[in-house]
TORZA-710270 format. One record per atom (N, C-alpha, C): x, y, z; atom name; residue in three letters; residue number from 0. Coordinates in steps of 0.2 Angstrom, whole numbers. Layout:
<recs>
<rec><c1>X</c1><c2>Y</c2><c3>Z</c3><at>CA</at><aa>ALA</aa><i>NUM</i></rec>
...
</recs>
This chain:
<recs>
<rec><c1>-390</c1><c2>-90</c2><c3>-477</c3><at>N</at><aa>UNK</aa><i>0</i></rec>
<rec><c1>-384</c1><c2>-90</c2><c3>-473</c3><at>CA</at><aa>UNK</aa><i>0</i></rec>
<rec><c1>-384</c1><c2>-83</c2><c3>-469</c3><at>C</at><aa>UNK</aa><i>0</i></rec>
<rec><c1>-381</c1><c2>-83</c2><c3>-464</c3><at>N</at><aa>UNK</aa><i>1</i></rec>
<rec><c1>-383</c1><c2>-77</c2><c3>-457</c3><at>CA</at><aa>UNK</aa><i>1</i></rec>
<rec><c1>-376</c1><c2>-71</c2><c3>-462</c3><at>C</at><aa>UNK</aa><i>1</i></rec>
<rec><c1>-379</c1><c2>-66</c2><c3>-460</c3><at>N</at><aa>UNK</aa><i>2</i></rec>
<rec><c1>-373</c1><c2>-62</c2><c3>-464</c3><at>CA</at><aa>UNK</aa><i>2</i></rec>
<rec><c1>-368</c1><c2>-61</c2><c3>-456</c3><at>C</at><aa>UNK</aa><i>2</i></rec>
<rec><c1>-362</c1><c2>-60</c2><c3>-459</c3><at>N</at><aa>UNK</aa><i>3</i></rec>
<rec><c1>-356</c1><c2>-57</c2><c3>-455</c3><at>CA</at><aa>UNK</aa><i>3</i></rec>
<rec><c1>-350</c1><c2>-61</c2><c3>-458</c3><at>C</at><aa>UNK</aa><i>3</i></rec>
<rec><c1>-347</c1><c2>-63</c2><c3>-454</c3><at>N</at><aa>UNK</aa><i>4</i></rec>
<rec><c1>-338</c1><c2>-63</c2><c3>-456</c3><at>CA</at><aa>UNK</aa><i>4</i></rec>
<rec><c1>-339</c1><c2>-69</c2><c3>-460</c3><at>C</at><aa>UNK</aa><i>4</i></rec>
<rec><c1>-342</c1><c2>-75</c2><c3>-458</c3><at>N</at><aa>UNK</aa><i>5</i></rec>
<rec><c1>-342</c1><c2>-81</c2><c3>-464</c3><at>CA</at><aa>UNK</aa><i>5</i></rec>
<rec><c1>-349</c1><c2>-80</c2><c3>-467</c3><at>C</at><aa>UNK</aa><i>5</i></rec>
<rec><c1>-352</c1><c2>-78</c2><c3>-468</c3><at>N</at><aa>UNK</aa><i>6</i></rec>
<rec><c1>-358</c1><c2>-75</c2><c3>-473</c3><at>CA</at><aa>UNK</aa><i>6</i></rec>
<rec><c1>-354</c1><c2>-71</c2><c3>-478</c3><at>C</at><aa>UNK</aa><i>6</i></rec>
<rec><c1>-352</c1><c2>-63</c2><c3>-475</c3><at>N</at><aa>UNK</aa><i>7</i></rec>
<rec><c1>-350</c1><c2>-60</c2><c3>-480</c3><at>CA</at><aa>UNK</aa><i>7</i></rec>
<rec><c1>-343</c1><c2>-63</c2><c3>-485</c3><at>C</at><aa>UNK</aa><i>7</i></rec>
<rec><c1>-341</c1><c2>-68</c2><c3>-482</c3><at>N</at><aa>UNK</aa><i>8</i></rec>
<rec><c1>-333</c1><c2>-67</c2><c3>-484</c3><at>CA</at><aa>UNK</aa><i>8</i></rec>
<rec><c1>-332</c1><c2>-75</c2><c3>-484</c3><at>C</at><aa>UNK</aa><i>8</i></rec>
<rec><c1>-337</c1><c2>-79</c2><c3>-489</c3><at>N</at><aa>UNK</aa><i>9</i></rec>
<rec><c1>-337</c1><c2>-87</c2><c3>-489</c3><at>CA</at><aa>UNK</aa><i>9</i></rec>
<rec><c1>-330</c1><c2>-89</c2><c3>-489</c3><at>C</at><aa>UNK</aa><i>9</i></rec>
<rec><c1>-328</c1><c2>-94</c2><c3>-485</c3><at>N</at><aa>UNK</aa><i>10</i></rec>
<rec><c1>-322</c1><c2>-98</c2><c3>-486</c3><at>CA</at><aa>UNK</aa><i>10</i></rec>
<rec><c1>-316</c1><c2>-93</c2><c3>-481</c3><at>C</at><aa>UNK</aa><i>10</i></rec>
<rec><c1>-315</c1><c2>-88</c2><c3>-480</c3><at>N</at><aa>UNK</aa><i>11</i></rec>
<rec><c1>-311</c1><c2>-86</c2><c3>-477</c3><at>CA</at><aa>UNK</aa><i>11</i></rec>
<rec><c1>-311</c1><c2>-83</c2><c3>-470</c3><at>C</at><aa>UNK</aa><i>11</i></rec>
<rec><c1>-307</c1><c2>-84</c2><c3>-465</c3><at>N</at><aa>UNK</aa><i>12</i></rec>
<rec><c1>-307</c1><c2>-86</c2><c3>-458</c3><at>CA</at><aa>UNK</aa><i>12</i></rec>
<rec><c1>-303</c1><c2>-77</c2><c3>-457</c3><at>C</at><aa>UNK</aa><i>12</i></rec>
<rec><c1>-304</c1><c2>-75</c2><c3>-449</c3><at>N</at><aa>UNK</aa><i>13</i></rec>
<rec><c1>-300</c1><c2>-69</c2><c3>-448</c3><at>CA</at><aa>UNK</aa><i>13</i></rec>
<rec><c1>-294</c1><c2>-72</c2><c3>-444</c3><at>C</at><aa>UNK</aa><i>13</i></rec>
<rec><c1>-290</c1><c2>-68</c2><c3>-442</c3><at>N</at><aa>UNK</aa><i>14</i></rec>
<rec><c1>-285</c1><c2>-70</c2><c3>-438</c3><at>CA</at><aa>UNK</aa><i>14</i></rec>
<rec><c1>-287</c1><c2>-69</c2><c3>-430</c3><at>C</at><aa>UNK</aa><i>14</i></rec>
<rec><c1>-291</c1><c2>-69</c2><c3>-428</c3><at>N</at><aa>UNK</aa><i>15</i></rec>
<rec><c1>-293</c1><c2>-70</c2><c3>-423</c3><at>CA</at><aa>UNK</aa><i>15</i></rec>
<rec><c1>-292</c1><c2>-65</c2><c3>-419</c3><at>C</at><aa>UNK</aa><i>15</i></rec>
<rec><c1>-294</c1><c2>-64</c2><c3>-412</c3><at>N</at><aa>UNK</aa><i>16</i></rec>
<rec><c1>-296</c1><c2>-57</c2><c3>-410</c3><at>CA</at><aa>UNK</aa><i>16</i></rec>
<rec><c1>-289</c1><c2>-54</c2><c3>-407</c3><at>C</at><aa>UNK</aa><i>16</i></rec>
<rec><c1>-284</c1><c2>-58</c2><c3>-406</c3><at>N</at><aa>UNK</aa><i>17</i></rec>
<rec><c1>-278</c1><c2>-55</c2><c3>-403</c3><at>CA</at><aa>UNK</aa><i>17</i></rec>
<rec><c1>-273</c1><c2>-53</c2><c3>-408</c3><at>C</at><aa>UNK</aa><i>17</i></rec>
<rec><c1>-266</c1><c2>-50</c2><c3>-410</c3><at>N</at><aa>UNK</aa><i>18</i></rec>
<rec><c1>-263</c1><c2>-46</c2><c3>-414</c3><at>CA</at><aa>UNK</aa><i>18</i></rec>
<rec><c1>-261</c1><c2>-39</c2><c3>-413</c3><at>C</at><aa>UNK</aa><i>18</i></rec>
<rec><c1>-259</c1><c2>-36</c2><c3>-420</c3><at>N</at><aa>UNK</aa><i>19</i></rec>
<rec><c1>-257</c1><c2>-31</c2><c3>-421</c3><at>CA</at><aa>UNK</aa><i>19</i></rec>
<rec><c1>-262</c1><c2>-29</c2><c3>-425</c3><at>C</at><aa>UNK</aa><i>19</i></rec>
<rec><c1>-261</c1><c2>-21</c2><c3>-431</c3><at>N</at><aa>UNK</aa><i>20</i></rec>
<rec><c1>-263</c1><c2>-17</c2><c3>-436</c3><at>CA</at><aa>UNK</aa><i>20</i></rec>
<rec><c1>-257</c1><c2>-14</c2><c3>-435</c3><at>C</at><aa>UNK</aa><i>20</i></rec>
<rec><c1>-254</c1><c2>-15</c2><c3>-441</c3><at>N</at><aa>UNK</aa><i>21</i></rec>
<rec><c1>-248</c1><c2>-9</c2><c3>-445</c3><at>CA</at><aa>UNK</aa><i>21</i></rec>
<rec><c1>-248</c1><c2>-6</c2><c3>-450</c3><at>C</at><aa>UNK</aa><i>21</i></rec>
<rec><c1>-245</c1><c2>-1</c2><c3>-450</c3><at>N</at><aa>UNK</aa><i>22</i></rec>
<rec><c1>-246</c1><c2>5</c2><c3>-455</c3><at>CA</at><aa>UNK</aa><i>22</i></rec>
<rec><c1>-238</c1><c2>1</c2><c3>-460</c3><at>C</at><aa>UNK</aa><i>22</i></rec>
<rec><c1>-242</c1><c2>0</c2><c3>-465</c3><at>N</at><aa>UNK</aa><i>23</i></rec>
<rec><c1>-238</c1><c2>-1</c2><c3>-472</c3><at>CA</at><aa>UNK</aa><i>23</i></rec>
<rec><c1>-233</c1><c2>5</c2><c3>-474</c3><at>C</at><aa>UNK</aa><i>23</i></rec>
<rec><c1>-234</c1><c2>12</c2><c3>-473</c3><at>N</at><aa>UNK</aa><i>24</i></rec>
<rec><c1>-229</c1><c2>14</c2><c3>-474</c3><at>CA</at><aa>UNK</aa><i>24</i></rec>
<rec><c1>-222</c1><c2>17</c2><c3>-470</c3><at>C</at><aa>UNK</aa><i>24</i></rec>
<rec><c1>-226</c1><c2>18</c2><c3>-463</c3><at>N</at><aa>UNK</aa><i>25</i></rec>
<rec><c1>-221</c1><c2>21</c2><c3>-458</c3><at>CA</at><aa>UNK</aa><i>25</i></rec>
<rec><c1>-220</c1><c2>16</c2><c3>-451</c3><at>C</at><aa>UNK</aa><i>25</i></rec>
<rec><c1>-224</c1><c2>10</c2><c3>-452</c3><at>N</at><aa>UNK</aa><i>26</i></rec>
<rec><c1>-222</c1><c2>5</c2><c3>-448</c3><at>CA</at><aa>UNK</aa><i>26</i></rec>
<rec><c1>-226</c1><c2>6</c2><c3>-440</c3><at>C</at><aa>UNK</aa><i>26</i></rec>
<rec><c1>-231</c1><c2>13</c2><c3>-440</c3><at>N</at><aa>UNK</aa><i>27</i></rec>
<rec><c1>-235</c1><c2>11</c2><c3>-435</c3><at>CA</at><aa>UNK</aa><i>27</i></rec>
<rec><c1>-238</c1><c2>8</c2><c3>-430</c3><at>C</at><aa>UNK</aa><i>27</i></rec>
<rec><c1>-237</c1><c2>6</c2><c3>-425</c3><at>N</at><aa>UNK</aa><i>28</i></rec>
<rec><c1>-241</c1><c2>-4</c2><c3>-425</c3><at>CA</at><aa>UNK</aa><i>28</i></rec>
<rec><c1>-245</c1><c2>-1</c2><c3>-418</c3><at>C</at><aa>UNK</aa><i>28</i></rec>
<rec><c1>-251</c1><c2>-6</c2><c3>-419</c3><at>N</at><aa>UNK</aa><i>29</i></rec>
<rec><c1>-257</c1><c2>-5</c2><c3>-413</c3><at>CA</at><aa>UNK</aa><i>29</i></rec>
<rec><c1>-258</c1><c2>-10</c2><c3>-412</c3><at>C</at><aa>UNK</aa><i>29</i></rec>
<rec><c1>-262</c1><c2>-11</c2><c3>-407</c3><at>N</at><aa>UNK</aa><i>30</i></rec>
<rec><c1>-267</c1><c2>-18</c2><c3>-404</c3><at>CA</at><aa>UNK</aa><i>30</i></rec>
<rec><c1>-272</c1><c2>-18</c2><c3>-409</c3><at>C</at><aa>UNK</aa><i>30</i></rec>
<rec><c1>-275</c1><c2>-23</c2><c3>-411</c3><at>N</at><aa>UNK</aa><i>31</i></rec>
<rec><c1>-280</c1><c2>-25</c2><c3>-415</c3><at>CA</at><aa>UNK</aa><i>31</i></rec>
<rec><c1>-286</c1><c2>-24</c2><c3>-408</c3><at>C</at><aa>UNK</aa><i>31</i></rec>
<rec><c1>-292</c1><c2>-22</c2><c3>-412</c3><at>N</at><aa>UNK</aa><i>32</i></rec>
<rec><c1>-297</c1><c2>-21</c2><c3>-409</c3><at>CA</at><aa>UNK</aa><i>32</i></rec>
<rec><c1>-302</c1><c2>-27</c2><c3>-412</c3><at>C</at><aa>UNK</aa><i>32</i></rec>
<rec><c1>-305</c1><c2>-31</c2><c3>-408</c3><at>N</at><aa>UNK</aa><i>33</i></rec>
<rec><c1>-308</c1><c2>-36</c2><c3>-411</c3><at>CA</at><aa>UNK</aa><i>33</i></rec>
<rec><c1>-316</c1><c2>-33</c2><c3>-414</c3><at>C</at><aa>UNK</aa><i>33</i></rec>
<rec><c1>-320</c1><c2>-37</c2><c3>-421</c3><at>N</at><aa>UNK</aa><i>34</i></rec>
<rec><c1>-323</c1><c2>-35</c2><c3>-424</c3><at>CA</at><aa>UNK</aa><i>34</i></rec>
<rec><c1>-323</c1><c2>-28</c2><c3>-428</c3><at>C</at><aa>UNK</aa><i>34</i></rec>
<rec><c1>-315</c1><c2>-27</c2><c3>-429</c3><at>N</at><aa>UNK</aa><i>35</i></rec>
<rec><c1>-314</c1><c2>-20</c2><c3>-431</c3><at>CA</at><aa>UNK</aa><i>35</i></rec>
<rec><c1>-308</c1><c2>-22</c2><c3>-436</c3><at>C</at><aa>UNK</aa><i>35</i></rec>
<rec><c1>-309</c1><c2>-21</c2><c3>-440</c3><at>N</at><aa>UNK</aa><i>36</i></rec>
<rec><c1>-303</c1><c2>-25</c2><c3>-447</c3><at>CA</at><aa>UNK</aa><i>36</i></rec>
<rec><c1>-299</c1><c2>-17</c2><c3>-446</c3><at>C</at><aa>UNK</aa><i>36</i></rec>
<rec><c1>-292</c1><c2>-19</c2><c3>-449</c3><at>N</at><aa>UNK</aa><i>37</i></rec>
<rec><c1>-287</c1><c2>-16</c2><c3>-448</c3><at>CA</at><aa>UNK</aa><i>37</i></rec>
<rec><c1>-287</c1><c2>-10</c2><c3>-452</c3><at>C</at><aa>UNK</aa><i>37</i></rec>
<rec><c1>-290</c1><c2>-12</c2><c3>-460</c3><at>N</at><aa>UNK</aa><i>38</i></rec>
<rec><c1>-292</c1><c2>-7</c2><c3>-467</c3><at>CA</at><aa>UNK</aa><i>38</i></rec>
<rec><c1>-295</c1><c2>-3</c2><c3>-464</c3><at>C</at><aa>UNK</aa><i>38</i></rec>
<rec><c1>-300</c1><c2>-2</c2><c3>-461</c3><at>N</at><aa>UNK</aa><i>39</i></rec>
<rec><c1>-303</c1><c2>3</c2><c3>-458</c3><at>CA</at><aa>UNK</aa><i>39</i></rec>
<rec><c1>-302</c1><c2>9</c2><c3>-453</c3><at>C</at><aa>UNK</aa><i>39</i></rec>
<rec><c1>-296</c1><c2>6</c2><c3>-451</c3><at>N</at><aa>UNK</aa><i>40</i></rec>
<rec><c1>-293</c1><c2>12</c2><c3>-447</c3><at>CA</at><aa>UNK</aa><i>40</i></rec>
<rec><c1>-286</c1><c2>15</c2><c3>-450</c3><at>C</at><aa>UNK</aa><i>40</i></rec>
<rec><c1>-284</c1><c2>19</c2><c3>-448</c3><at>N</at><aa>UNK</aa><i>41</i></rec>
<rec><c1>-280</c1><c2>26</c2><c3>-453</c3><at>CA</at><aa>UNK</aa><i>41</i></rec>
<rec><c1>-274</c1><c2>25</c2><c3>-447</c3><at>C</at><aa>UNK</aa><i>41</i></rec>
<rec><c1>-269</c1><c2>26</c2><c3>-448</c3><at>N</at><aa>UNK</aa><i>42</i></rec>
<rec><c1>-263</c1><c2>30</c2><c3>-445</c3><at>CA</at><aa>UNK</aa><i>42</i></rec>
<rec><c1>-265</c1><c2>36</c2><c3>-441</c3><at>C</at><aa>UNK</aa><i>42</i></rec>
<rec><c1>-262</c1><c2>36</c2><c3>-438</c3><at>N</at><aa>UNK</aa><i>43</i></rec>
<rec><c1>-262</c1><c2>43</c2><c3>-434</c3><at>CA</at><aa>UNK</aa><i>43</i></rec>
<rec><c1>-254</c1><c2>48</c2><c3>-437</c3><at>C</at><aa>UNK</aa><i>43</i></rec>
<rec><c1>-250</c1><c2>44</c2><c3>-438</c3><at>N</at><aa>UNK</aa><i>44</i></rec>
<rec><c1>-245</c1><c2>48</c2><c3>-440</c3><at>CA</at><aa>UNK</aa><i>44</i></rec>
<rec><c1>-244</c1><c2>48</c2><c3>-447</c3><at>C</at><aa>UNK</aa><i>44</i></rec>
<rec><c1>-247</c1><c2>44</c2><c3>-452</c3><at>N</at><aa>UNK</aa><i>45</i></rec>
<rec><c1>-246</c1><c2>47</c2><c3>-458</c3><at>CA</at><aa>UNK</aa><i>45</i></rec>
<rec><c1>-252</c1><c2>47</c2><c3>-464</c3><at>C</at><aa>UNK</aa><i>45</i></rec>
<rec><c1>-259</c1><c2>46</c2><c3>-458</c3><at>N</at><aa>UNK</aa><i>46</i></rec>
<rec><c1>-265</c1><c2>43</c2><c3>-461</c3><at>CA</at><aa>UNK</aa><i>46</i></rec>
<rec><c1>-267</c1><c2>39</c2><c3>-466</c3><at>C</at><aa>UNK</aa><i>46</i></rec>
<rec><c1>-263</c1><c2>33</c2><c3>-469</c3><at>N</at><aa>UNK</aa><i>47</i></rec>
<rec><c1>-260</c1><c2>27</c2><c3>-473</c3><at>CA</at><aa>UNK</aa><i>47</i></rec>
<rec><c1>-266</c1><c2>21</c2><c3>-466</c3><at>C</at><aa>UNK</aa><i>47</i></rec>
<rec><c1>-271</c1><c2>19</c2><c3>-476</c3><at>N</at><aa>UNK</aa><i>48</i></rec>
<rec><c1>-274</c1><c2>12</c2><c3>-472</c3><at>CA</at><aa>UNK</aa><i>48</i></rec>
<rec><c1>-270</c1><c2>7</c2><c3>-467</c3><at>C</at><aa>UNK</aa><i>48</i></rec>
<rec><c1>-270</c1><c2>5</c2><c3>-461</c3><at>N</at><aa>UNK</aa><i>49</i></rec>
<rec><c1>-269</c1><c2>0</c2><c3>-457</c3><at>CA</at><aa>UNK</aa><i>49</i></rec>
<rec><c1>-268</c1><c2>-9</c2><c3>-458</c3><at>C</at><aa>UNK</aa><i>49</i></rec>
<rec><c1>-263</c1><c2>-12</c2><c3>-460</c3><at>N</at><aa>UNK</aa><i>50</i></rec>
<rec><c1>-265</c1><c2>-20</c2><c3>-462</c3><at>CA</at><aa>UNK</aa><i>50</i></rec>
<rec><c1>-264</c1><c2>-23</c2><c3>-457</c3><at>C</at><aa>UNK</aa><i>50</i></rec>
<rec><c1>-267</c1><c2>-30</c2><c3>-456</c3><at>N</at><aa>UNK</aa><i>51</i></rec>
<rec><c1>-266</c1><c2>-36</c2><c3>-450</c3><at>CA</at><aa>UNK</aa><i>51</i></rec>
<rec><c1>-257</c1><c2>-38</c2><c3>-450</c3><at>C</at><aa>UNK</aa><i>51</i></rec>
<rec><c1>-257</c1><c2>-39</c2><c3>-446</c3><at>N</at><aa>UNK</aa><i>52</i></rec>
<rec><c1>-249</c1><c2>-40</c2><c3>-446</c3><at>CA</at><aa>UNK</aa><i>52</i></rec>
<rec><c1>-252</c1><c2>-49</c2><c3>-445</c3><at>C</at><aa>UNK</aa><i>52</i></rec>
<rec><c1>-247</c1><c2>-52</c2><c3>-449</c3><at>N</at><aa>UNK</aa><i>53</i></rec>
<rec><c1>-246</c1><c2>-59</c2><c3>-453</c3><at>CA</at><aa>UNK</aa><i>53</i></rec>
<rec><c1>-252</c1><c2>-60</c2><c3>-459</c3><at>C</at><aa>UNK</aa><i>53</i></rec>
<rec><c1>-254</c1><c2>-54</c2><c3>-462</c3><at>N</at><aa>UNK</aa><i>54</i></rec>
<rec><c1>-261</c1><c2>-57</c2><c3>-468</c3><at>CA</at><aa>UNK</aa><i>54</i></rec>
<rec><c1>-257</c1><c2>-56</c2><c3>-473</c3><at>C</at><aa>UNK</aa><i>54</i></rec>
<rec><c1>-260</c1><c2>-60</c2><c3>-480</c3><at>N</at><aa>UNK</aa><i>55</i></rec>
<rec><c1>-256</c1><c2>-59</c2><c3>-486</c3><at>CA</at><aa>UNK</aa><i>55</i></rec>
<rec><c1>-256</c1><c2>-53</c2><c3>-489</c3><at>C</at><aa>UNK</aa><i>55</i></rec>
<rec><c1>-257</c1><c2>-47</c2><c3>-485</c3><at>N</at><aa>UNK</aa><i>56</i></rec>
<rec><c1>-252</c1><c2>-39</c2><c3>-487</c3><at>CA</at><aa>UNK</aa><i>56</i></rec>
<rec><c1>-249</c1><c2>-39</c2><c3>-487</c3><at>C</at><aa>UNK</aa><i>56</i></rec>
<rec><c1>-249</c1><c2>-40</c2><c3>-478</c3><at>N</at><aa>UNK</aa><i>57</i></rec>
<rec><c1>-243</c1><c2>-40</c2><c3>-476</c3><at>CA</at><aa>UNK</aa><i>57</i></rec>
<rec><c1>-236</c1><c2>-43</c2><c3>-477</c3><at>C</at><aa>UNK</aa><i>57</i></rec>
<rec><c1>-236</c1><c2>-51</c2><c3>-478</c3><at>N</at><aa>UNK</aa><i>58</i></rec>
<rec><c1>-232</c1><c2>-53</c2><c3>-480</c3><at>CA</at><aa>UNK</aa><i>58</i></rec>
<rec><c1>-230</c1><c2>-51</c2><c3>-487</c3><at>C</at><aa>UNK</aa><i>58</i></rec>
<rec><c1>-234</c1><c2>-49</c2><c3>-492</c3><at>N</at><aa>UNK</aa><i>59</i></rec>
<rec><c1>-233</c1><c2>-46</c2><c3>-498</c3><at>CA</at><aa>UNK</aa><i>59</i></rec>
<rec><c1>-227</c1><c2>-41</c2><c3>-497</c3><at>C</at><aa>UNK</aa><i>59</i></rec>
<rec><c1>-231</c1><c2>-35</c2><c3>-493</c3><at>N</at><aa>UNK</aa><i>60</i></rec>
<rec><c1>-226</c1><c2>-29</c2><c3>-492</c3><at>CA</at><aa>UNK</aa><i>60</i></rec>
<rec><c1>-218</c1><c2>-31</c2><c3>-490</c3><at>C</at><aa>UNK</aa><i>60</i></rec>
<rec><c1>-218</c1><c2>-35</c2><c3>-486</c3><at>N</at><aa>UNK</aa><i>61</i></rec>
<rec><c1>-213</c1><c2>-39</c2><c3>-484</c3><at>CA</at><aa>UNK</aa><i>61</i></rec>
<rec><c1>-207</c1><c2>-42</c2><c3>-488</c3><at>C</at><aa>UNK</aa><i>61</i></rec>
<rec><c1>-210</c1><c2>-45</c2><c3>-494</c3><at>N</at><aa>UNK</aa><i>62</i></rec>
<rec><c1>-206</c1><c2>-48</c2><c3>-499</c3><at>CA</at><aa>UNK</aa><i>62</i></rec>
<rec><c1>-203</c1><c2>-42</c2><c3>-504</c3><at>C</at><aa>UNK</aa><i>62</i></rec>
<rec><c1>-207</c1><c2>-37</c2><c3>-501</c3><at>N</at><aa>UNK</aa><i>63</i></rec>
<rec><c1>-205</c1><c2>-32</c2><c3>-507</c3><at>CA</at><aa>UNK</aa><i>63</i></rec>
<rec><c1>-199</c1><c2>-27</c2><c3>-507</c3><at>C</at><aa>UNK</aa><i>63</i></rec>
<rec><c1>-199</c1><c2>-26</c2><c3>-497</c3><at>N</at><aa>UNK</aa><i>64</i></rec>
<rec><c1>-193</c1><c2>-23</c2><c3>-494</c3><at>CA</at><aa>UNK</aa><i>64</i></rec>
<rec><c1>-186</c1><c2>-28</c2><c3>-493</c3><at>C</at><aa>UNK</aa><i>64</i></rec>
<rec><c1>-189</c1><c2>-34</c2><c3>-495</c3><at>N</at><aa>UNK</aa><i>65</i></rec>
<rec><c1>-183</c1><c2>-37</c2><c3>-493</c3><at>CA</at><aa>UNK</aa><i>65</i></rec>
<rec><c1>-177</c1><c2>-37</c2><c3>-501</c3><at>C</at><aa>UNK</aa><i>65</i></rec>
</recs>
């Protein structure tokens, strides 16, 4: 099996190349860069990992504010 996104990560799909990346703690938001996951990039204003805005963190963190 070819390695990348369904090699490394069987069964699960990305969100596709449009969206956001938000910062879980201070609410930062950007353009998602495509073949660049969200985790990998940092905040600028409080340096806190980046999550896809609609993925199951995010709804997590979600549920936790409310």
């Amino acid at each position: 099996m070819p390695r990348g996104r369904q090699g490394s990560h069987p069964g699960r799909l990305g969100y596709g190349p449009g969206g956001y990346c938000i910062c879980p703690k201070c609410g930062f938001r950007k353009e998602h860069q495509p073949r660049v996951p969200c985790m990998q990039e940092r905040c600028p204003n409080c340096g806190s990992a980046l999550i896809r805005e609609g993925s199951e963190h995010h709804q997590q963190i979600q549920k936790k504010t409310k």
